[in-house]
VOGU-3710 file (C-alpha; in Angstrom, 3 decimals, decimal comma):
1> xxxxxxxxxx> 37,494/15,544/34,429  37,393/18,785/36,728  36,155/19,346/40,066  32,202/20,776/40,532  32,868/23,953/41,290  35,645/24,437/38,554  33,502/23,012/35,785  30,466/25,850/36,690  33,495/28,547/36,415  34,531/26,401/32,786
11> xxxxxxxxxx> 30,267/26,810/32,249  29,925/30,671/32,521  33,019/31,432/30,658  32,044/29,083/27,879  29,019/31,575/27,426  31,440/34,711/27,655  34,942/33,933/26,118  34,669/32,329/22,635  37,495/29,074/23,629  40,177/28,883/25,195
21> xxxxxxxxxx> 42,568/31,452/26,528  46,175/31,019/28,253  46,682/32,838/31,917  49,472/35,251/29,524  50,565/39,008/31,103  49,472/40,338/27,474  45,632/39,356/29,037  46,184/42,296/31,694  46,621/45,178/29,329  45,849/45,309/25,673
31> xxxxxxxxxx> 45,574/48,194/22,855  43,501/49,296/20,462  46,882/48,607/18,101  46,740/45,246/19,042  43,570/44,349/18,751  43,447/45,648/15,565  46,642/43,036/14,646  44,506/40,823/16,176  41,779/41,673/13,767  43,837/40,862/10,896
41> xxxxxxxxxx> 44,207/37,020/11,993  40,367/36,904/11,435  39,215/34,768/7,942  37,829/36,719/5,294  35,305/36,007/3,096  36,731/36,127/-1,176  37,120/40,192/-2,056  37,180/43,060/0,870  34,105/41,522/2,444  34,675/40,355/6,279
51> xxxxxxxxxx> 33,434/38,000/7,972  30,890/39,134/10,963  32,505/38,897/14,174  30,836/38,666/17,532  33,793/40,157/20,022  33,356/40,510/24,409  35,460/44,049/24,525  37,543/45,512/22,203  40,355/46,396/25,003  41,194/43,769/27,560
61> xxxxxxxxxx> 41,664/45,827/31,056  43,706/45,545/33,970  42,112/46,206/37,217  43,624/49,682/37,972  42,436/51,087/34,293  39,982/53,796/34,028  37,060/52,331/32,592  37,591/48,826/34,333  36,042/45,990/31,664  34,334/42,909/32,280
71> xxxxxxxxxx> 37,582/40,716/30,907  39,058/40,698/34,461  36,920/38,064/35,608  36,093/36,662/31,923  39,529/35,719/31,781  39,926/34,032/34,907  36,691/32,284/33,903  37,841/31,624/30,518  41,138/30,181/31,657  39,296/27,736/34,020
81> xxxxxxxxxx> 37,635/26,565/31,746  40,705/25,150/29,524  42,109/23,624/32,965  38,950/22,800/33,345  38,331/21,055/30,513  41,441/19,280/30,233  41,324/18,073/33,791  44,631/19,530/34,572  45,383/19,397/38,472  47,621/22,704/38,187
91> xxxxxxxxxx> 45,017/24,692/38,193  45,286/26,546/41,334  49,025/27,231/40,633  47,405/29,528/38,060  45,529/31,195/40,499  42,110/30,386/39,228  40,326/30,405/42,180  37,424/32,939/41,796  39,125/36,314/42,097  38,675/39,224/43,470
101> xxxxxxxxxx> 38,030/41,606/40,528  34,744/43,407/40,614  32,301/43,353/37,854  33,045/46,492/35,880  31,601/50,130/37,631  30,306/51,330/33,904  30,345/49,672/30,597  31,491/52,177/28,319  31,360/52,078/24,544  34,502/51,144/22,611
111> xxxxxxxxxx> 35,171/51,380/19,033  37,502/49,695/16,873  37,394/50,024/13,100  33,545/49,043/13,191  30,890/48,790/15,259  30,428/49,031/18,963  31,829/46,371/20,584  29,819/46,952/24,341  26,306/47,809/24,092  24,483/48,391/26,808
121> xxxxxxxxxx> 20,708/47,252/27,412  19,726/49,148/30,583  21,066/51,050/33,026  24,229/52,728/32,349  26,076/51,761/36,259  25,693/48,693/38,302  26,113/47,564/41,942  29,782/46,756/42,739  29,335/42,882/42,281  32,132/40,878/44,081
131> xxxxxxxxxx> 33,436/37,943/41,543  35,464/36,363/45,034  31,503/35,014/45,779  29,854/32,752/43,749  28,859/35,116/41,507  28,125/33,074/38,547  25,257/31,217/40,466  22,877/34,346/40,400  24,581/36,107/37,018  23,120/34,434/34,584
141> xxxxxxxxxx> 25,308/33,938/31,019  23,240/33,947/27,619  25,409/32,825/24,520  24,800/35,118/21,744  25,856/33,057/18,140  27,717/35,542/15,246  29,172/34,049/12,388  32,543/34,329/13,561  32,893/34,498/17,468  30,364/34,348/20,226
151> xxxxxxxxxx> 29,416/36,972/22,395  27,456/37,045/25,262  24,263/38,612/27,347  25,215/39,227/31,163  21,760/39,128/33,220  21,423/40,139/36,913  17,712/38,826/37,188  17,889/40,091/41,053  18,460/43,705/40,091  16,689/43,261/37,047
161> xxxxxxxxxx> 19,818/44,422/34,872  20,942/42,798/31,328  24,183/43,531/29,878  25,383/43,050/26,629  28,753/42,185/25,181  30,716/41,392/22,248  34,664/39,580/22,035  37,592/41,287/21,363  40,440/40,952/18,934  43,164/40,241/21,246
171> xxxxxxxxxx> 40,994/37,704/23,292  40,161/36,192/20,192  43,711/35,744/19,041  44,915/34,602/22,566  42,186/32,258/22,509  42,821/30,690/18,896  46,564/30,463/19,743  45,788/29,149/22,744  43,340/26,424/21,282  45,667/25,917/18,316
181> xxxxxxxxxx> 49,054/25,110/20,124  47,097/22,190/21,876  45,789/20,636/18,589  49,061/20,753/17,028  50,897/19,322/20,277  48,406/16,817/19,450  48,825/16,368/16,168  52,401/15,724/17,088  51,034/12,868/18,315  49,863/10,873/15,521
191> xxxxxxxxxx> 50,591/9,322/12,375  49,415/11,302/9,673  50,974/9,147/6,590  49,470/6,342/8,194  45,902/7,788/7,660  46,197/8,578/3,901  46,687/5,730/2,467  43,868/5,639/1,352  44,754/7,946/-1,378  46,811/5,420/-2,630
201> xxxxxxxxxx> 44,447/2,803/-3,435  43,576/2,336/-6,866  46,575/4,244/-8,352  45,394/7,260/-6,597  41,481/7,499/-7,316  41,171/9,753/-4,881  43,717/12,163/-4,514  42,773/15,570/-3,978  42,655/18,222/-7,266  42,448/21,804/-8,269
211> xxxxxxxxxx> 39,404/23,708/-9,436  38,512/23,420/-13,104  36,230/25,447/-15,362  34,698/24,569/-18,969  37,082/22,522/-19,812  36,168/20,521/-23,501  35,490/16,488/-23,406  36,530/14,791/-26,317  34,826/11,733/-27,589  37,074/8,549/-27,486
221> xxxxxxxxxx> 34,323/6,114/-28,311  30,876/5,923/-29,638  29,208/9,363/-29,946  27,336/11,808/-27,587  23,079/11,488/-28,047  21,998/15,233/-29,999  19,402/15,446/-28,297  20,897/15,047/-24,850  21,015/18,190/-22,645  21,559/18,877/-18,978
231> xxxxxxxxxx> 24,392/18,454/-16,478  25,519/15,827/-14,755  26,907/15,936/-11,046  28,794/14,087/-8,929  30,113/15,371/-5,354  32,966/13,651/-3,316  35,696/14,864/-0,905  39,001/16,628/-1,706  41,204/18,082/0,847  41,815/21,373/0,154
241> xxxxxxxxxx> 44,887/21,335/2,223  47,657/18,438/0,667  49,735/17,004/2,136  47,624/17,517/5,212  49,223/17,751/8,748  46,477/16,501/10,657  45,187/12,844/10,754  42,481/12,730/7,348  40,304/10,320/6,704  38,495/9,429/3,313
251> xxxxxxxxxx> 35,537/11,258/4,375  37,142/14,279/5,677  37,528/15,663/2,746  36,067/19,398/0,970  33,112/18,949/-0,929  33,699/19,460/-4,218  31,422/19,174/-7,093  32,329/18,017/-10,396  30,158/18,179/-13,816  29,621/17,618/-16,972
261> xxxxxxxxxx> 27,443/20,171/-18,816  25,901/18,432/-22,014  24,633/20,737/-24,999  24,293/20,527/-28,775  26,094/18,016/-29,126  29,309/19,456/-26,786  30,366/18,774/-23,278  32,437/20,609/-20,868  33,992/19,571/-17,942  33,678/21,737/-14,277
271> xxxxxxxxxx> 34,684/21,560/-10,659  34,594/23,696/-7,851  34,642/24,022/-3,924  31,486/24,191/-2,055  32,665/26,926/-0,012  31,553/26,396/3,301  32,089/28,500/6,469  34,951/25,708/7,763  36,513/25,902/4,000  36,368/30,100/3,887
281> xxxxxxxxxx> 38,033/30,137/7,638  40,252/27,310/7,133  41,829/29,370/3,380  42,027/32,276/5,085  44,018/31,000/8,178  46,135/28,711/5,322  45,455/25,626/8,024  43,785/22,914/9,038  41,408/24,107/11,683  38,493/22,045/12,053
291> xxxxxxxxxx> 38,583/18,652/13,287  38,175/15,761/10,876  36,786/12,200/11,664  40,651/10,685/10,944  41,736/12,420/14,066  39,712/10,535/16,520  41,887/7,716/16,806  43,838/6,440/20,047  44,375/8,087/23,395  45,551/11,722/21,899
301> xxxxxxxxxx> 42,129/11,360/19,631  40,061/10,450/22,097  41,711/14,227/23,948  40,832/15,607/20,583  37,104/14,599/20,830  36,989/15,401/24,315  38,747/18,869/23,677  35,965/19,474/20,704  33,483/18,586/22,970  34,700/21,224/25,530
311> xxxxxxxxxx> 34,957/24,345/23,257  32,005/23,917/21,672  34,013/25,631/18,457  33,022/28,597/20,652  36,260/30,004/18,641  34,159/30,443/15,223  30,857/30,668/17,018  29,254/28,021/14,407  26,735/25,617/15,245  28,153/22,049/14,611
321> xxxxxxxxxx> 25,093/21,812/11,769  27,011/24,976/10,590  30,474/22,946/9,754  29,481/20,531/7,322  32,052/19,692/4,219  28,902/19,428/1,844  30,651/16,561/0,049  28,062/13,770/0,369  25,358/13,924/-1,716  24,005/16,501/-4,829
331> xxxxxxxxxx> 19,862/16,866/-5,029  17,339/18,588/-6,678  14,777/19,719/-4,490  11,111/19,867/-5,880  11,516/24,323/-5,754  14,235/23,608/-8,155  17,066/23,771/-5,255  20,401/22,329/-5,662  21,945/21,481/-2,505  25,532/19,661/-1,503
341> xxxxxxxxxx> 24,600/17,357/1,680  27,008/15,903/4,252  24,280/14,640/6,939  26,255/16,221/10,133  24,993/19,162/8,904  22,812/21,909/6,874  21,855/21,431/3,439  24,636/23,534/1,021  22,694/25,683/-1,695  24,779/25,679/-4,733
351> xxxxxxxxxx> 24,080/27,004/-8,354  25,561/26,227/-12,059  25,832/28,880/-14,418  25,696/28,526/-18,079  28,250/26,098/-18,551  27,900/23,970/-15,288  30,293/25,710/-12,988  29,160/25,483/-9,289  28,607/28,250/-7,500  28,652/28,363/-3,795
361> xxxxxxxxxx> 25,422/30,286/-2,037  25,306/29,050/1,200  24,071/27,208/4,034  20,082/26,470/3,152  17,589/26,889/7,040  14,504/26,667/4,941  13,372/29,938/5,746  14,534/29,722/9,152  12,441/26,641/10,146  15,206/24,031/10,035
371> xxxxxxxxxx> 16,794/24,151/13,056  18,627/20,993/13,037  20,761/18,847/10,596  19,842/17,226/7,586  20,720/13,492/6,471  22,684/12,707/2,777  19,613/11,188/1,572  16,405/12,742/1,637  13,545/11,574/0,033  11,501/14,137/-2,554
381> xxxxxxxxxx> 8,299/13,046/-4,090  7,524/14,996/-6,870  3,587/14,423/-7,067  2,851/16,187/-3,793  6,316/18,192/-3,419  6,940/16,494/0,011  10,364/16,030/1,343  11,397/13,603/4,051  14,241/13,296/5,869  15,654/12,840/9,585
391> xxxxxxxxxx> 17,950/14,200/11,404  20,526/12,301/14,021  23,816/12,597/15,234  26,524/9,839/16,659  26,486/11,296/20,346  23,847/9,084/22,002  22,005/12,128/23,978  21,295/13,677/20,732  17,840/13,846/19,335  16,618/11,975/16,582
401> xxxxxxxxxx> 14,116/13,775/14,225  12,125/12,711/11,302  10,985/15,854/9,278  8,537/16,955/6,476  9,269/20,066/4,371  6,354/21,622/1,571  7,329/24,593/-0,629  10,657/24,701/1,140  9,190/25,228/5,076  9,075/22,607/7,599
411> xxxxxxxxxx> 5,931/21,675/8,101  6,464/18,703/10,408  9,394/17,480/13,168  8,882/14,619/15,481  11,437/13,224/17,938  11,655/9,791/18,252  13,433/7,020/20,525  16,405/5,761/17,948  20,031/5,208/19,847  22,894/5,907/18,040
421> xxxxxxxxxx> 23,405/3,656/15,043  24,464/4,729/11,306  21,248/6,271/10,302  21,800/6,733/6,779  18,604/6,726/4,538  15,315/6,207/4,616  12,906/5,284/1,944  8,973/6,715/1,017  6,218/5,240/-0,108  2,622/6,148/-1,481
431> xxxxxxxxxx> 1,524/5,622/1,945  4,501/5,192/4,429  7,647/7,073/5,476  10,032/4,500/6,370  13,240/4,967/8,728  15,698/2,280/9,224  17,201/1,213/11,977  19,858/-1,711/11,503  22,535/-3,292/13,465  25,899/-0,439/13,590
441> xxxxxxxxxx> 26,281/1,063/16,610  28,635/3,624/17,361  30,983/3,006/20,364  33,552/5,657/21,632  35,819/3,261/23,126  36,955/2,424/19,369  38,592/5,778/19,047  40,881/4,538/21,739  41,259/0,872/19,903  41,591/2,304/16,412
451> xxxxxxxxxx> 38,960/0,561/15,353  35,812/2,055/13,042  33,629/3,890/14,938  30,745/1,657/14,104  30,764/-1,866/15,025  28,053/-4,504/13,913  25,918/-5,588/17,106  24,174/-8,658/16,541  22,232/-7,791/19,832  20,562/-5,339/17,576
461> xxxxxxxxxx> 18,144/-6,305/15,458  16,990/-4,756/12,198  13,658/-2,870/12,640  11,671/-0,330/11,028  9,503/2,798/12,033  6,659/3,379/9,702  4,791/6,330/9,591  1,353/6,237/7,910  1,048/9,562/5,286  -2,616/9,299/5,751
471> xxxxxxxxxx> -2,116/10,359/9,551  -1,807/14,160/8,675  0,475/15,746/11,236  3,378/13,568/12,127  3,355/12,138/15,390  5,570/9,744/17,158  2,586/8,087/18,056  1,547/7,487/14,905  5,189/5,480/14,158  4,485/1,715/13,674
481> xxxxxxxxxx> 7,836/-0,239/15,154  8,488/-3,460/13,467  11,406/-5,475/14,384  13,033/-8,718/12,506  14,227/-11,791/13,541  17,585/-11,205/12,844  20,558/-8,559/13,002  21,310/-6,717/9,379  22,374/-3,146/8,339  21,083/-1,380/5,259
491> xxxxxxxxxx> 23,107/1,945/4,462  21,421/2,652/1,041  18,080/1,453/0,379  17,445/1,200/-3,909  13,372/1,022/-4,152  10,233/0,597/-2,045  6,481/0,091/-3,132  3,335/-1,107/-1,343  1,829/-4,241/-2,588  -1,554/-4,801/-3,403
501> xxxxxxxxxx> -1,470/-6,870/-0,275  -0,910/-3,748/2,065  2,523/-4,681/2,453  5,882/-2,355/1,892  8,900/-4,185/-0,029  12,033/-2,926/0,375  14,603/-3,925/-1,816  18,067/-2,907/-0,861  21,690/-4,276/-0,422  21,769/-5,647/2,689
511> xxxxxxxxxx> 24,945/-6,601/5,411  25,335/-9,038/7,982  27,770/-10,336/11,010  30,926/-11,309/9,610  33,622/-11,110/12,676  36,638/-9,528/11,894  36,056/-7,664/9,003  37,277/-4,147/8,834  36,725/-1,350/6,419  37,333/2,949/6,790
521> xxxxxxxxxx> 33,494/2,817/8,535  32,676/-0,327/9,867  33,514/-2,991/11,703  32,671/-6,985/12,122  30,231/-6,990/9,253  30,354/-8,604/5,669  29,828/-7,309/1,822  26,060/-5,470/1,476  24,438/-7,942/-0,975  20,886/-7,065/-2,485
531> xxxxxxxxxx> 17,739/-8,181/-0,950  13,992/-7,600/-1,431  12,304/-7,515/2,026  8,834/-7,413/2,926  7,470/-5,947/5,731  3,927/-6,668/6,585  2,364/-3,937/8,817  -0,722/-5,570/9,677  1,065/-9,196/11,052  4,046/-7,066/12,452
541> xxxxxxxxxx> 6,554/-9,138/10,331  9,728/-8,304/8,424  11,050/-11,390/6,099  14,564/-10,692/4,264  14,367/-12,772/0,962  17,663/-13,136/-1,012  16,825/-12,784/-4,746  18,740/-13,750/-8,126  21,636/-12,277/-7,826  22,266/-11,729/-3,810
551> xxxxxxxxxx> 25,772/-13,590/-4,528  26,872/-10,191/-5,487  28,444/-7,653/-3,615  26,901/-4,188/-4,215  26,131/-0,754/-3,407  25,261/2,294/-4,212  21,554/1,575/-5,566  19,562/4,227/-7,827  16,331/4,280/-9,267  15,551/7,519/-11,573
561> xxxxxxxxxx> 14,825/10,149/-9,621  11,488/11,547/-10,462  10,016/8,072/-10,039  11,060/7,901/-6,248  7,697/7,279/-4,228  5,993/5,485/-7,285  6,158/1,849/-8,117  8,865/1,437/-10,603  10,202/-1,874/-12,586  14,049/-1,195/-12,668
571> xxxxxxxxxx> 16,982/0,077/-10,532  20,877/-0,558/-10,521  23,234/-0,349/-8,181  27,463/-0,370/-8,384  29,309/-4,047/-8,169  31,817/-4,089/-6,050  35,522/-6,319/-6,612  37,143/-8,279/-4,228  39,693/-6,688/-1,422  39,163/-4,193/1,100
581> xxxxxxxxxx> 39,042/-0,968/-0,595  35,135/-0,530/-0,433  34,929/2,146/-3,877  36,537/-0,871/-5,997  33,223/-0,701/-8,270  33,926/-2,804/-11,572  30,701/-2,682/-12,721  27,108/-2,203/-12,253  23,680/-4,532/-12,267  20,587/-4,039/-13,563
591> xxxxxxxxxx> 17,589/-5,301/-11,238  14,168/-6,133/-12,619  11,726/-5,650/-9,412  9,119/-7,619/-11,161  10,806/-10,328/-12,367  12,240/-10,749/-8,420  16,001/-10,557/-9,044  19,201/-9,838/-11,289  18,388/-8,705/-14,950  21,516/-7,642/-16,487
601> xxxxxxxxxx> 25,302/-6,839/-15,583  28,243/-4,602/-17,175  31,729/-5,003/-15,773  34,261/-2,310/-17,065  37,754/-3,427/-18,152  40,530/-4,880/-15,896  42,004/-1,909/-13,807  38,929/0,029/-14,307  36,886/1,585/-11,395  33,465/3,190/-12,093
611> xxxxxxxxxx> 30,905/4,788/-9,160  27,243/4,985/-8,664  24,928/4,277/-11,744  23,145/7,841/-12,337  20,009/7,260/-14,473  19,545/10,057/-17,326  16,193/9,666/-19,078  16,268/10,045/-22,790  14,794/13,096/-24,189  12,675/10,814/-26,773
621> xxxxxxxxxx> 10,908/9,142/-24,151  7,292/9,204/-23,673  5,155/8,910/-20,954  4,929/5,440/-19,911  7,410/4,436/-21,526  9,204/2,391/-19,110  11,746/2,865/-16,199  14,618/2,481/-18,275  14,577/4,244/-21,290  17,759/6,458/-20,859
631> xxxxxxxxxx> 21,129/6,246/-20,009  23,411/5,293/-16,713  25,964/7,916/-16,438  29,349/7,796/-14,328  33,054/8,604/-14,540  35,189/6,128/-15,246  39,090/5,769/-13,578  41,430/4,003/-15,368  43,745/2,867/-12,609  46,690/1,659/-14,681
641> xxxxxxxxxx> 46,732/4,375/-17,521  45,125/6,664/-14,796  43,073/8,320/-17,230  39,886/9,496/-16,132  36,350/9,562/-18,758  32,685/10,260/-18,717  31,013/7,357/-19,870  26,949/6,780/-21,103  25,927/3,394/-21,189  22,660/2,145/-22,561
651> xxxxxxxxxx> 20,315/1,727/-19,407  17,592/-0,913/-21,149  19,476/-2,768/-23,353  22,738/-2,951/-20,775  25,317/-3,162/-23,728  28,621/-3,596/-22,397  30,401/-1,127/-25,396  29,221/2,566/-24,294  26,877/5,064/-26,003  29,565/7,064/-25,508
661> xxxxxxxxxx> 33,103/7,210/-23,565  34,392/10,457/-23,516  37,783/11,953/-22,146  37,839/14,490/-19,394  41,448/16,457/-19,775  41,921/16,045/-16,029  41,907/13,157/-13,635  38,478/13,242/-11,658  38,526/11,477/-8,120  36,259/8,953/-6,924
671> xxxxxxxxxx> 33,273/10,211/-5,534  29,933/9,578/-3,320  26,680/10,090/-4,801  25,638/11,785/-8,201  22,817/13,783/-10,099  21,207/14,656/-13,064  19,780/18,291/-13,938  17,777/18,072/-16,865  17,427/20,706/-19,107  14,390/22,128/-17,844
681> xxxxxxxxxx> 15,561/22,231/-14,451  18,617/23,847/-15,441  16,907/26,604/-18,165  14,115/27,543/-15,089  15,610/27,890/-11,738  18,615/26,008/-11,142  21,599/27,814/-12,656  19,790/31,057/-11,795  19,850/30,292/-7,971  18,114/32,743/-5,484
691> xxx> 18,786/34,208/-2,275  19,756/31,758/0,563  16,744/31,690/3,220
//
């Protein structure tokens, strides 16, 4: 894209100016007026409270001021690095060429409305330092990360001198304007109606909605269980911007979290936000900002990803772990955590307050010891108060991690060799932690194509890495690879036990080649349809057994959730109807792991669209008193009345008339993945919350 020597100039300004700026006349001469207009373009968190900033200079200088700043060179840095990073060939017509402007005499202090935006770490003058040499091989540039901006730590190692600095206002506005007048050039550029139809489908299941609080259900069938009491969640995406004006995919949206708070005999109805960093900055600008997975399609979103790639969203100064939408998955964590998960990113801590209404809290590091993201589906087994997960990203040179948390802490990160596939789940044991690696692979050349970003490889086989909880510390030595005979993806994976043979069975929907199928993920493979497999560690073997039942196309497999880990005898998982819209869910099955296969099935009503089946154990149940006595809750969409209910449904004896249907006052969009809070785990910790580690 850019010549050597301009793309080390595009390096060191990365570290100093937060984006990308524009070679404007405002850049030679600014004041402290407007800066401080520039001030008032930054996002604000809800009230008077601001969001931290992390600004180079609070004045940008020209080079005949008094007290000469850094910005002379910072800028010509900073504006190499956009030509730079677009490849344009004008660059030298902008007279980027290293200039001539010395490194500044003394750094004085500045202040603008807050604190000081130069601080100085050692001596108080420097050397004249000529920036018309190549001064950036022996300066070294150390990115300092702020909520909002970047600054950044000037080093002379030869002198033995550190400076550092903090961004100002106006080179923070030139450099958002700047950044945003190329993104919306390039939204210009493609078809934004054409990327929402999805909210279409289904009479419009999942069209975005408002914020609701305590609002009453009313029963329209049956009647709601006394003795039931908890809160049920479900999390999804909903674009807090609609109509949107950029390119949005399903997935793109806002998480939002929707409940249903169950109590003598009473339920109330609640949704809220998750009120990430990207949703504060994006409601406070009243934009689109951040880039969304619908954008990278075709040439101008293959600029987009490129462009992304290049700022480094040096403009906010988040971490990419740091802009997650939180609107994957809702867990319980064994210290009584709730967290909203979207695996590009950190776990979302969330509370409920006495009648269900989420709370945002914040982005979860585990008391500072998670360092990287975290995927939807982590595993938590409640006798030992593990939790597994892993950690992985589509770009192929990024690391993939398997990790073990205790009391909240990791305890355990290993890297291993995985390439970039959809690495969606993995599954525990009593002895093993399992990851899966199946047949999608991503490929960037499909942005171009418009095709989904992953595409079945039959080249790939499925395989598994096992680790062995008896080893103690994880190791990636201690990983046992087992590979199949064939090429299959699993995206959800329902239950897994060890056999009294030493062997792990999986059972899980499972997806194979089918060439020419398309859906809003994949691409060239056919309907996930449930299988048990067995995987026998000590012959190295993996043998993927249909079972009653595998005619079916399904997803979206549960067990209860304080059984995961343990050897249970039931799960369920969603049915999916014919056509391409992959959350057409008619029904859901009933699978009996030790009979081998299908036990029962509901399917709602014509026009009817349910989600995933979210076990809720009955409060009369006794220990061992089976996996199923309880109730599978879910919203229900009515897509001809378009009517929207919370439904209960027997979960042993699988009768197709509900406990109870009742009638939320408000259409609720489809959703992802679900929860349920129990009582106890509401009364004790979770509605209280705690500080955010």
């Amino acid at each position: 894209w850019a010549s050597h020597r301009c793309f080390r100039s595009a390096i060191a300004a990365s570290m100093v100016a937060p984006g990308f700026v524009s070679p404007a006349p405002a850049m030679r001469s600014m004041n402290p007026t407007s800066a401080a207009s520039a001030r008032a373009a930054l996002p604000r968190r809800s009230g008077s409270e601001e969001l931290p900033t992390a600004l180079v200079t609070s004045r940008l200088y020209g080079q005949g001021d008094l007290d000469r700043g850094f910005c002379g060179t910072a800028a010509a840095a900073a504006v190499a690095s956009c030509l730079a990073s677009l490849g344009l060939k004008k660059a030298k017509q902008h007279s980027l060429r290293r200039r001539t402007t010395p490194l500044p005499t003394v750094l004085h202090r500045q202040q603008v409305s807050g604190p000081s935006v130069v601080r100085e770490s050692s001596a108080t003058a420097v050397d004249q330092l000529s920036a018309s040499e190549d001064v950036f091989g022996f300066v070294q540039f150390q990115q300092t990360r702020q909520p909002f901006g970047a600054g950044a730590v000037l080093v002379d190692p030869l002198h033995g001198r550190r400076w550092e600095f903090m961004a100002s206002d106006a080179l923070f506005s030139i450099c958002f304007d700047a950044v945003s007048a190329v993104y919306d050039w390039l939204d210009s550029c493609q078809d934004v109606d054409e990327s929402i139809q999805w909210a279409t489908e289904l009479n419009g299941a999942f069209s975005p909605v408002s914020p609701a609080r305590a609002a009453p259900l009313t029963v329209k069938s049956g009647s709601l269980p006394l003795d039931l009491s908890g809160a049920f969640l479900r999390v999804g995406p909903n674009p807090a911007f609609w109509p949107p004006k950029k390119r949005t995919h399903v997935f793109d949206g806002d998480g939002m979290v929707h409940t249903v708070r169950i109590s003598g005999g009473e339920a109330l109805y609640n949704c809220a936000f998750m009120e990430t960093t990207r949703w504060r900055i994006e409601q406070q600008l009243g934009v689109e900002w951040f880039s969304r997975l619908g954008e990278f399609e075709g040439i101008s979103g293959l600029a987009k990803l490129l462009l992304a790639q290049a700022t480094g969203n040096k403009l906010t100064g988040l971490r990419v772990i740091e802009m997650s939408t939180a609107n994957t998955a809702v867990v319980v964590t064994p210290e009584k955590k709730l967290w909203a998960l979207n695996e590009s990113g950190l776990p979302f801590r969330f509370q409920l307050d006495e009648v269900g209404f989420p709370t945002s809290l914040g982005f979860d590091t585990l008391e500072g010891t998670l360092k990287t993201n975290m995927s939807a589906h982590p595993k938590f087994d409640q006798r030992t108060g593990e939790t597994f997960f892993h950690s992985s990203s589509a770009a192929s040179e990024s690391p993939f991690y398997v990790s073990r948390s205790i009391n909240g802490i990791i305890t355990d990160r290993v890297e291993l060799s995985v390439s970039e596939g959809f690495h969606h789940d993995l599954f525990i044991t009593e002895k093993y932690v399992v990851v899966v690696d199946g047949s999608m692979r991503f490929d960037p050349r499909s942005i171009v194509d418009g095709e989904p970003l992953w595409m079945f490889t039959p080249e790939q086989r499925l395989r598994f890495g096992l680790w062995p909880r008896s080893a103690g510390k994880m190791t990636a030595d201690d990983f046992i690879w087992i590979e199949s005979a064939e090429a299959a993806e699993i995206v959800h994976a329902l239950h897994a036990y060890d056999d009294e043979d030493g062997k792990v069975v999986l059972w899980a929907p499972v997806g194979r080649e089918l060439k020419g199928s398309r859906s809003v993920v994949f691409g060239d493979i056919g309907p996930c349809q449930m299988h048990r497999i067995v995987i026998d560690v000590a012959a190295a073997t993996i043998d993927i057994q249909g079972v009653a039942g595998s005619e079916l196309r399904t997803e979206f497999p549960r067990i209860r959730d304080d059984r995961v880990g343990n050897r249970v005898r039931y799960g369920y998982s969603a049915l999916q109807g014919e056509g391409s819209c992959e959350f057409n869910f008619v029904g859901f099955a009933k699978w009996d792991f030790e009979a081998g296969g299908l036990a029962q099935t509901i399917h709602f009503p014509e026009g009817v669209v349910g989600g995933e089946p979210i076990f809720v154990p009955s409060t009369a149940a006794q220990q061992g008193d089976g996996d199923d006595n309880g109730y599978i809750a879910m919203f229900l969409w009515d897509s001809k009345s378009r009517e929207s209910t919370f439904t209960l449904y027997d979960a042993r004896t699988m009768s197709p008339e509900p406990v109870v249907e009742m009638h939320v006052p408000r259409r609720v969009p489809m959703g992802f993945h679900g929860l349920w809070v129990t009582e106890d785990e509401f009364g004790k910790r979770v509605a209280r919350g705690s500080e955010v580690a």
